[in-house]
N, C-alpha and C positions, 0 to 999 in steps of 0.2 A: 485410786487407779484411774488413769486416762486411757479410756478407748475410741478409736477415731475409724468410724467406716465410710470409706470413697468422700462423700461430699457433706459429710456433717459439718456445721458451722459452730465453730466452740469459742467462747468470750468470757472473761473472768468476770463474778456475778461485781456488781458494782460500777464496773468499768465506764470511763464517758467518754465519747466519742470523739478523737482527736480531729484538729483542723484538716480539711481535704483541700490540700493547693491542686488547680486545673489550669493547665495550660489550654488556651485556645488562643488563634489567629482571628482575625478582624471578618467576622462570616457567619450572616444569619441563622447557618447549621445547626449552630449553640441556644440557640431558644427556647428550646425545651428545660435545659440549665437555667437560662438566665431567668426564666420565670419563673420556675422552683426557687430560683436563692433572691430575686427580688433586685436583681443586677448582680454587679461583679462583686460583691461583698452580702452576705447574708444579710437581710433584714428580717427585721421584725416580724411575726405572725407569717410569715413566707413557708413554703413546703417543708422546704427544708430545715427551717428553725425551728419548725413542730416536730420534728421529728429528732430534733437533739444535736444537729450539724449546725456547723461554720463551715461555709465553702467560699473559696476564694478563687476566684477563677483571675487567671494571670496573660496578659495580654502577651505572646511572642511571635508574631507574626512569619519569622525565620524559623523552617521547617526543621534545618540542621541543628537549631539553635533551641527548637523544643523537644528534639530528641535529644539532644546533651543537658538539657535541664530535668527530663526524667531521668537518667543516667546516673546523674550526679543529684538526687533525691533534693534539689530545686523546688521539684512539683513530685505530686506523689500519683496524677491521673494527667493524660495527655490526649488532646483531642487531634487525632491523627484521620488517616483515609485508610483502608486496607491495602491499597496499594505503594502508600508510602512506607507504609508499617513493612510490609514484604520487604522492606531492607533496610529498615530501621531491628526488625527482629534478628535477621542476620548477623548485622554489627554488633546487637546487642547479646548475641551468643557465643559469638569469638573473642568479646571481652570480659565475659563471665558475668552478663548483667541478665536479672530476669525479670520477663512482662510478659504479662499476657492481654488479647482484646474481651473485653468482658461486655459493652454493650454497641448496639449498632445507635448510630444518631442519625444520620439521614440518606438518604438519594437525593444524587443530583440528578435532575429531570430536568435537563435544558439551562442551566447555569452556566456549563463550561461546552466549549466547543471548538469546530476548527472553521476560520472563515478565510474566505479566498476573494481575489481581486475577479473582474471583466475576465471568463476564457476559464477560470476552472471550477470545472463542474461538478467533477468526481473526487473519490481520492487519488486515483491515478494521474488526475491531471497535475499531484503535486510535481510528480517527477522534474527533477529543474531548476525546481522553485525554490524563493530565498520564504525561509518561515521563520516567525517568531512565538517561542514559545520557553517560558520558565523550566530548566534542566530540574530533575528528581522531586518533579510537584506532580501531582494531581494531572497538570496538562503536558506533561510529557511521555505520561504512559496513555492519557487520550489520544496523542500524537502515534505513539507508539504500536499502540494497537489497532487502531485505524491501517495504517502502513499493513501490518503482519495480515492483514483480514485480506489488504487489496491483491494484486494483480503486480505490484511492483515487483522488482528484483529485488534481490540485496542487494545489489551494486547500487539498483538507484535509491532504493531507501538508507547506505549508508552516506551516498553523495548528499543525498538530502538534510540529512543529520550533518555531516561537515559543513555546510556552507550554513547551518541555521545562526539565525543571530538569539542568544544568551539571555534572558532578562531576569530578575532577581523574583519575581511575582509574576502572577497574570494580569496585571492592570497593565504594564508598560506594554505588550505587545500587539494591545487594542489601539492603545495611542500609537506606536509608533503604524501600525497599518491604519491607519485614518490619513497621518501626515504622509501615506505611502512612499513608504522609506523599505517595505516590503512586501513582499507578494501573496502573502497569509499570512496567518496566525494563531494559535491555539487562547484563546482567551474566557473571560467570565463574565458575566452579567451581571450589572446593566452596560460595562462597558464595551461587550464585545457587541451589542445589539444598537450601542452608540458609534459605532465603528464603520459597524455597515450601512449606515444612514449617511454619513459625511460621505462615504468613497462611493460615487455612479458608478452602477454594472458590479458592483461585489456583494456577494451573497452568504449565507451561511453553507458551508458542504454536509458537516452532521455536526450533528452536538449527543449531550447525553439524554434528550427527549427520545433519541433510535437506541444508542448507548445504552438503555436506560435501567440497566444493571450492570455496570463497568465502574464508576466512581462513588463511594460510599464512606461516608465517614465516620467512625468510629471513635471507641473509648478505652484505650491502654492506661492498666495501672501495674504499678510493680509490682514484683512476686513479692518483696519485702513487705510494701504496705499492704499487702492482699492475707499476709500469713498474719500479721501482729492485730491487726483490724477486720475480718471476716465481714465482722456486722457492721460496719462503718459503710464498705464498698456496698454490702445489699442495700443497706438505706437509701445510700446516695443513689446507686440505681433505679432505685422503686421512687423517687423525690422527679427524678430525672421524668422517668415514662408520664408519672404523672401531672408534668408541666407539659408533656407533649400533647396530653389528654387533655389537658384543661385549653389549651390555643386551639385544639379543635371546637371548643364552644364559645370561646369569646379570642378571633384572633386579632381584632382589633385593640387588645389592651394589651399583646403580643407586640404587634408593631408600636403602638406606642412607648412601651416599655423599653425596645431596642433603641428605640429615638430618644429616652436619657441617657444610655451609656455613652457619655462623653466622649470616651477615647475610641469607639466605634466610629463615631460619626459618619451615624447612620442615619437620616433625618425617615419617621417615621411612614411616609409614602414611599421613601424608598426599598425600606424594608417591605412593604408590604409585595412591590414588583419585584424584591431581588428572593423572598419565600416562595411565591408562584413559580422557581425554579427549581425549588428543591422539594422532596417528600420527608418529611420530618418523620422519621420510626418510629411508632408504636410497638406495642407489647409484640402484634401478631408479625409485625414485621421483622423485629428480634428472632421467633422464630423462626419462623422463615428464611431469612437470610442467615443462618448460624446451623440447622437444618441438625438431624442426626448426625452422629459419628457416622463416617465413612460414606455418607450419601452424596458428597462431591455437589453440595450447595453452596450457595452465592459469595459464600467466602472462601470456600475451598476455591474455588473455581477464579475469583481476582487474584487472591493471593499467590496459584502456582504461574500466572501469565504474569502476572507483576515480580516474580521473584526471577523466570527466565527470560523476564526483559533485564532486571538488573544483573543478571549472572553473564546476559550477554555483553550488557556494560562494563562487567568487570569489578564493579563495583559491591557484590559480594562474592565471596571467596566459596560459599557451601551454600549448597539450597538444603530446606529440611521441610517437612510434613507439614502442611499448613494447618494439622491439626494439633501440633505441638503446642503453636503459639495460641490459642484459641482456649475460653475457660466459659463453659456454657453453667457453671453452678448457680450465678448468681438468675441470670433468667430463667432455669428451672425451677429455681427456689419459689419466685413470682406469680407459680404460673395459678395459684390461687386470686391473684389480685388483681386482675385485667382481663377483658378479654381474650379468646383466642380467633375471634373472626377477622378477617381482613377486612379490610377500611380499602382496599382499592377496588375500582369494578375492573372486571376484565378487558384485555384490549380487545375490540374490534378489530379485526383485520380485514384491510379492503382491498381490492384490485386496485395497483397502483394505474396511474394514467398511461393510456396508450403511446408508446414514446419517451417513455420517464428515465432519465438518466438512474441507472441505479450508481448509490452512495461508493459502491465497490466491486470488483469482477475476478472471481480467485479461482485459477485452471486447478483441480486436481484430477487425477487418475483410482479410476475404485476399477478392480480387476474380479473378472468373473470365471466362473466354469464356461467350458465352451458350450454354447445353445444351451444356457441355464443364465438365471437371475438369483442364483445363491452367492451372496457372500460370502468369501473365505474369512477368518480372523483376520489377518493381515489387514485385508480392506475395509474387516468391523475399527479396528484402530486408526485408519484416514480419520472413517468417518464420526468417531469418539471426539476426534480433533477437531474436529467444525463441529462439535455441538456446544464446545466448551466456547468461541466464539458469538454462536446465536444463541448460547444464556445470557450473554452479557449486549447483545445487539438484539435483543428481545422486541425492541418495538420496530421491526423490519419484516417484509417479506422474503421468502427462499426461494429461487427458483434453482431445480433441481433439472439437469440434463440427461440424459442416458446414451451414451451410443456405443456401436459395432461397428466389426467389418463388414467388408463389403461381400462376405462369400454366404451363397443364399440368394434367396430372392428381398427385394429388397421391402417388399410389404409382410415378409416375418421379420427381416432384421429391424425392423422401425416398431412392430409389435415388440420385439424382446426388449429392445434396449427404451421403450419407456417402460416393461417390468419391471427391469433394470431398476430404473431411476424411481417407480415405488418401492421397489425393496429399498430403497437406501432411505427414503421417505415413512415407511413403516419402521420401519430400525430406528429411526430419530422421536416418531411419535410413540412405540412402545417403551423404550429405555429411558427416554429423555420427559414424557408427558407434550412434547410440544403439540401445540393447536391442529387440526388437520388445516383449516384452512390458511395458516400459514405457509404452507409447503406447497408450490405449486409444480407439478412434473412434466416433463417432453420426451417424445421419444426423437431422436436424429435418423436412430438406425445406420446404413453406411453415411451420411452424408458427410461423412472429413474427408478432406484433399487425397491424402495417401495414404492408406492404410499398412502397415508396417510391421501386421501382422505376417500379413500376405506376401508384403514385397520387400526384399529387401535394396535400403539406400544408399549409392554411394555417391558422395558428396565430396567433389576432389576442389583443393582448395588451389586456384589458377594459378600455374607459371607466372612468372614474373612479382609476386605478391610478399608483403613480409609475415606472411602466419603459416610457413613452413616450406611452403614449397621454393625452391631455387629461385632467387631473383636479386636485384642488383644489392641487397642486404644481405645476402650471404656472402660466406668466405669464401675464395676462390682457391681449389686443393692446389694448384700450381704455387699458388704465392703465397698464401697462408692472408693474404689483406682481405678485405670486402672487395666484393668485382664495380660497387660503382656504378661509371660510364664506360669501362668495360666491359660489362654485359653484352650480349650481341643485344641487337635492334628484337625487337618482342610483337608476335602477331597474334591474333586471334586462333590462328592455325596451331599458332605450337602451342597453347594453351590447351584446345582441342586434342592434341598428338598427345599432351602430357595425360589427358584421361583417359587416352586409349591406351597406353603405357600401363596405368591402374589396374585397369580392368582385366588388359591380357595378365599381367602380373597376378591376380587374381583367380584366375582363370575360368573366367567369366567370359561365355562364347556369344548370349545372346541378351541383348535387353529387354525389358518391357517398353522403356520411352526414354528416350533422352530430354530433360526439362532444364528450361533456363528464363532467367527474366532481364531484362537492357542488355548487359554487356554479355551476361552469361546466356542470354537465349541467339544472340549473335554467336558466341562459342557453340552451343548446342547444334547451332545452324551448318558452321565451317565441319562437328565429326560427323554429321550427316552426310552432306558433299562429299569429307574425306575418306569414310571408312561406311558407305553404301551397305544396307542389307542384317549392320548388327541389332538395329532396333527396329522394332515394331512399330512403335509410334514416337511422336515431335510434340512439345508443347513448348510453346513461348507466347510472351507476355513481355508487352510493351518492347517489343524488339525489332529489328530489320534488316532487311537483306546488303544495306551499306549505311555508312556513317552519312549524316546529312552536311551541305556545307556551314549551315546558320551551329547543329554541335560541333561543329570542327571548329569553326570559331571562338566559340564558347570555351570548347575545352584550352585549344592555344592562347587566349587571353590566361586561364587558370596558371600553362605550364610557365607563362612569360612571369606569371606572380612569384612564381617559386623560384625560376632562375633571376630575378633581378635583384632577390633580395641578398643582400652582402653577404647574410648568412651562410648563403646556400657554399658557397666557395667554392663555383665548376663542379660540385655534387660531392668536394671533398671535404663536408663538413663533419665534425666530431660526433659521436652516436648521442653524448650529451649536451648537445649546441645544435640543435637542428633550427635550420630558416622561420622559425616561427609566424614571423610576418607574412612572408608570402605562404606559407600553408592557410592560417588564418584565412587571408582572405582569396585562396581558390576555394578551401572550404564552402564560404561565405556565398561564392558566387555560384557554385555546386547548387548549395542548397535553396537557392532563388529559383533556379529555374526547375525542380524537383517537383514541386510544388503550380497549382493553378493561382493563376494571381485572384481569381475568386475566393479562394479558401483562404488566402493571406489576409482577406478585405473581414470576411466573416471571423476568424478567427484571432484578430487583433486589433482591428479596427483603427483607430488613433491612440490607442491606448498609450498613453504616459509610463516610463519606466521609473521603479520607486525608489531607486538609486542614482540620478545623473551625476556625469562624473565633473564635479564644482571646477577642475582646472583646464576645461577643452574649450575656453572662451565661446561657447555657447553652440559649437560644431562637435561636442560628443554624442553618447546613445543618449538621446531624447525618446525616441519611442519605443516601446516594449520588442516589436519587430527589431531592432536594433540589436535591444539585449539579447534574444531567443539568438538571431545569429551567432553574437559574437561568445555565448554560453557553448550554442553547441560546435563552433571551430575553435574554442578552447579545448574542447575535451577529443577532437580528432587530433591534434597535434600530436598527443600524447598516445596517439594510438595506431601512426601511420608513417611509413618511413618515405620521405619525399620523393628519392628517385625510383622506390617503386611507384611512389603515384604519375608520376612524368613517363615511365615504360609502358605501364595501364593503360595510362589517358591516350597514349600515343596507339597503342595496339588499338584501340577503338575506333582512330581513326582512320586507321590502315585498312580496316576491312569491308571486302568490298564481294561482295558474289559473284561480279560480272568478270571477276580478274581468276573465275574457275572454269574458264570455257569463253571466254569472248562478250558474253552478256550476262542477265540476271536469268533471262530463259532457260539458256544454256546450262546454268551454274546450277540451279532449281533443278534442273530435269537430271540432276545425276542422284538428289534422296530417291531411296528404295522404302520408306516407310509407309505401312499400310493405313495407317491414320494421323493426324493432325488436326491440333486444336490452336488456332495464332486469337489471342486476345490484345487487345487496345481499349487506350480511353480516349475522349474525345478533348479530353483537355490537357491533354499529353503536346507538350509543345517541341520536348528535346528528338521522341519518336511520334512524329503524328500520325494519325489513325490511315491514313494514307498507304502510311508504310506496311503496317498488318491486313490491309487488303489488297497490294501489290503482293504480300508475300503468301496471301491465302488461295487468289489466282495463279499464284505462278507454280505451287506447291497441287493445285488440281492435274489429276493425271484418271485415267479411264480405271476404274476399280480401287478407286484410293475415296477413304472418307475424310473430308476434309473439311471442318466447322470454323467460320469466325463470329467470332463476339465482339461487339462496341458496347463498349459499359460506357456510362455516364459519370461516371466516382466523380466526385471534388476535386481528390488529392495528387491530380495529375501523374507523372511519369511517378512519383512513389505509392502511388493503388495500390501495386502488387505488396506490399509493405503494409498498408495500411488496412484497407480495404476490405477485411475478411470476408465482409457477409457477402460481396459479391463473387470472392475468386473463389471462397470453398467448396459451393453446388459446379463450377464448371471443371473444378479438377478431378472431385471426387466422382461427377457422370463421365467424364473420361476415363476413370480409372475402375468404372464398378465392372 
């Protein structure tokens, strides 16, 4: 009689221990192996030959190529990462093949990383950017997940991902950003740290030292060789830890040791720099990382972010329980034979430096009871969602926000909403164990721009525009065509009329404040003049009471771009043939003058573009300013129809205040609004600050409160864009 409960290990008496084939890729990780079997072939008196094994560890450097060789029972143990494995387990369930991960082999701790050129600092600063990094490895879900943590869009994390360039490993992508042939990289060590030494001004952004439970390599063997040999795989597991065990007291015969395997060619100092990357798993870190059933530990937690990064790829078809794939027998079996104390000391966590670019900046919304700091479930699931990333970005600090509205006084709303933001701070440190002083909290209280709790927005999208409202890209009901240059001439006024249209339509009798910024606080300006008395208050930002002649210029040099180019064809061009050229570069020139030429100097300096283009005999994008333009007037072409921009640009120039009563006085003296707030920068060149204190004098009347602000921002006439931390205290004191 055979009886078999849950995890007993059963072996026919006699039996001797077949050959164990291991796939491994060219990667210090394996050390703990390779000192157990005495290199890539067992030797003599070695851990493993004492214990009754032949292990042959098999060099395949090609990820897809060592999952098809466990598949096809090639190798019978495959040394993978768990987040490879996350879709290698996939494939290998849809085609009836079975594996499980039995042991953890290391952390990467600063081996693989993402590095960027001069200018980007953050993750966010990838937006843009050309990256180089190896598709379905190790640095693609670093890339990957980095992206999903930040601040980015989709749109721009999937642009990012189309334009990246391909490489077969992560060695190529350190060389090719050395020869700055690209703008980042996701790469490994020692070459990604030789990468950043060749290129001035490029730094690391993060690697897995912050990471630093994100990439982990592991040990898949078949179900098949796992059912016939029980006792083969414990061995070789227990062979394994204790090669790990033994490099912690002599790791110098460690790197030695890697320095014979020939086909590593790995010369033995290198090994020793390229192991100070990784944390080679011991027994206690086996458990640890492998954790109870259902405790959603460090493999739970890679495996389901690694399986709906590839689900989003498409590249597998079913997600499934990441406790499916996962076989803790054989480390439980052990747990007689090793320690269970951790070998790591705790991290330290410190106040980062005053000023410190954080690695990432991710908006979410947590929703409360009104005048309570209880979270609802709903919002306990946000915040479940960001713990499953700061398991795996473990060596980082949290700063945690809290805010309200504005209704209250604002020294309780700033009390509640940093309770707020400890409740969500308690909820992470009771469910989750993390550190208190990793989590640092704030209260805002009212201090956001508009609160929308309170008020409701309506945001009319201008006459003359192609994102709905009527303008020379729509059909004309008379003729069934596009109206063209048909269109009547276009003013700021009837832009204006079109949102009083809205609103009466609405039936919406009184505002709290009509707000606009450049062309749209010049609209805000004209239903003020036109429709007296419906709002309360004016806010504009970087705007004025007429077009100047130096942007008139500006602008009719743009609209001359557009109409000369052949494409344009008297504006009777094809929906899909539009002028590209002259769009381009109105774009181009657009976005020259948006900008402080300070902030241009600081934030590109002479920088070199890693791409020149070999056939523009020495007159193409040479400098990175070069490329950032002709990047971002690529991507407006496609997103803007020319003769509304020529109707636009022209309305802008049309408008004038003095032509609503004879002067700017006159024109000023017909708002009926009981406050206003007119903001400028001083480095605003297209509105200069001139113009927001012309219109904050002229806009003073006897019982009207009337504030202006001169901000200093860098970022010239795009502030209002950019610039948060200065415009959110002056909208939101407007609006408490």
């Amino acid at each position: 009689m055979l009886v078999v409960f849950g995890c007993v290990f059963i072996a026919s008496s006699g039996s001797s221990d077949p050959e164990v084939r291991v796939r491994v890729n060219v990667w210090v990780g394996c050390a703990g192996g390779l000192v157990a079997n005495g290199g890539l072939d067992t030797q003599p008196d070695s851990i493993f030959d004492k214990k009754g094994l032949k292990v042959t560890f098999k060099i395949i450097d090609d990820w897809t190529e060592g999952a098809a060789a466990l598949a096809t029972n090639n190798v019978d143990v495959m040394l993978t990462t768990a987040d490879v494995y996350a879709k290698d387990y996939a494939q290998f369930k849809d085609k009836g093949f079975g594996s499980h991960a039995f042991l953890m082999v290391d952390w990467s701790r600063g081996a693989d990383g993402v590095i960027g050129k001069q200018g980007i600092n953050s993750i966010e600063d990838l937006a843009g950017r050309t990256v180089a990094f190896a598709p379905y490895t190790p640095s693609h879900f670093l890339l990957y997940n980095g992206l999903r943590a930040s601040g980015l869009s989709t749109e721009q994390r999937n642009e990012l991902f189309n334009k990246a360039v391909h490489t077969k490993d992560g060695i190529e992508p350190a060389t090719l950003f050395a020869q700055e042939k690209v703008d980042a990289a996701v790469a490994w060590d020692p070459d990604m740290s030789d990468a950043v030494s060749k290129r001035a001004g490029s730094k690391k952004i993060y690697d897995t030292k912050v990471a630093n439970r994100l990439i982990a390599d592991i040990l898949v063997v078949s179900d098949d060789f796992s059912a016939k040999h029980p006792q083969t795989v414990l061995k070789f597991a227990q062979g394994w830890l204790e090669g790990v065990d033994f490099i912690k007291t002599q790791p110098d015969r460690a790197y030695n040791l890697i320095g014979t395997v020939k086909d590593f060619n790995i010369p033995s100092d290198l090994a020793k720099t390229m192991l100070s990357g990784v944390k080679l798993a011991d027994y206690a870190d086996n458990r640890s990382f492998m954790g109870a059933a259902g405790s959603n530990a460090d493999y739970d937690n890679i495996v389901s972010m690694a399986q709906d990064m590839y689900r989003e790829l498409r590249v597998i078809k079913h997600t499934y329980n990441p406790e499916d794939s996962l076989d803790r027998r054989y480390i439980e079996k052990l747990s007689a034979s090793f320690s269970m104390a951790s070998s790591e000391a705790p991290i330290e966590y410190k106040e980062p430096a005053k000023g410190a670019t954080p690695i990432a900046t991710q908006h979410r919304s947590i929703y409360f009871d009104p005048n309570s700091s209880h979270m609802s479930m709903d919002s306990r699931a946000i915040v479940d969602e960001l713990a499953g990333t700061m398991r795996a970005y473990e060596n980082t600090v949290v700063d945690i926000e809290g805010n309200t509205d504005a209704t209250g006084s604002r020294a309780y709303n700033v009390q509640l909403s940093h309770a707020r933001a400890d409740e969500v701070r308690n909820y992470l440190i009771q469910k989750y164990g993390f550190p208190e002083a990793r989590l640092r909290t704030a209260g805002n209280g009212p201090d956001k721009p508009i609160d929308t709790n309170r008020y409701f927005v309506i945001c009319v999208n201008s006459l003359g525009s192609c994102f709905g409202s009527t303008g020379p890209a729509s059909i004309d009901p008379r003729t069934g065509e596009l109206y063209r240059l048909t269109f009547p001439v276009l003013s700021l006024e009837d832009v204006a009329r079109g949102g009083y249209e809205v609103i009466k339509h609405l039936g919406v009798n009184r505002l709290k404040a009509t707000v606009g910024p450049s062309m749209g606080g010049m609209s805000a300006l004209a239903f003020e003049i036109m429709f007296p008395g419906i709002s309360e208050g004016f806010v504009s930002m970087s705007s004025g009471p007429r077009a100047l002649p130096f942007s008139i210029a500006l602008r009719s040099l743009q609209r001359e771009m557009i109409r000369k180019d052949p494409g344009w064809m008297g504006g009777n061009y094809p929906r899909d043939a539009v002028p590209l050229t002259g769009m381009r570069l109105a774009r181009k020139l657009g976005m020259i003058t948006y900008r402080s030429a300070e902030e241009w100097r600081l934030r590109f300096g002479r920088e070199r573009t890693t791409s020149p283009d070999a056939n523009s005999h020495g007159f193409g994008m040479t400098f990175e300013i070069e490329a950032y333009l002709e990047h971002h007037a690529n991507k407006f072409t496609g997103q803007f129809d020319p003769n509304c921009y020529l109707y636009l640009s022209r309305a802008s120039d049309l408008f004038d205040v003095a032509e609503h009563g004879g002067s700017v006085e006159v024109g000023l003296g017909k708002v009926r609004v009981k406050r206003a707030l007119i903001v400028g920068v001083t480095t605003d060149f297209l509105f200069p600050i001139y113009q927001q204190r012309e219109l904050s004098e002229g806009l003073g009347a006897p019982g009207r409160e009337v504030e202006f602000v001169e901000l200093n921002s860098l970022q010239g006439h795009d502030s209002f864009l950019v610039d948060m931390d200065s415009y959110r205290p002056l909208i939101a004191r407007f609006f408490a």
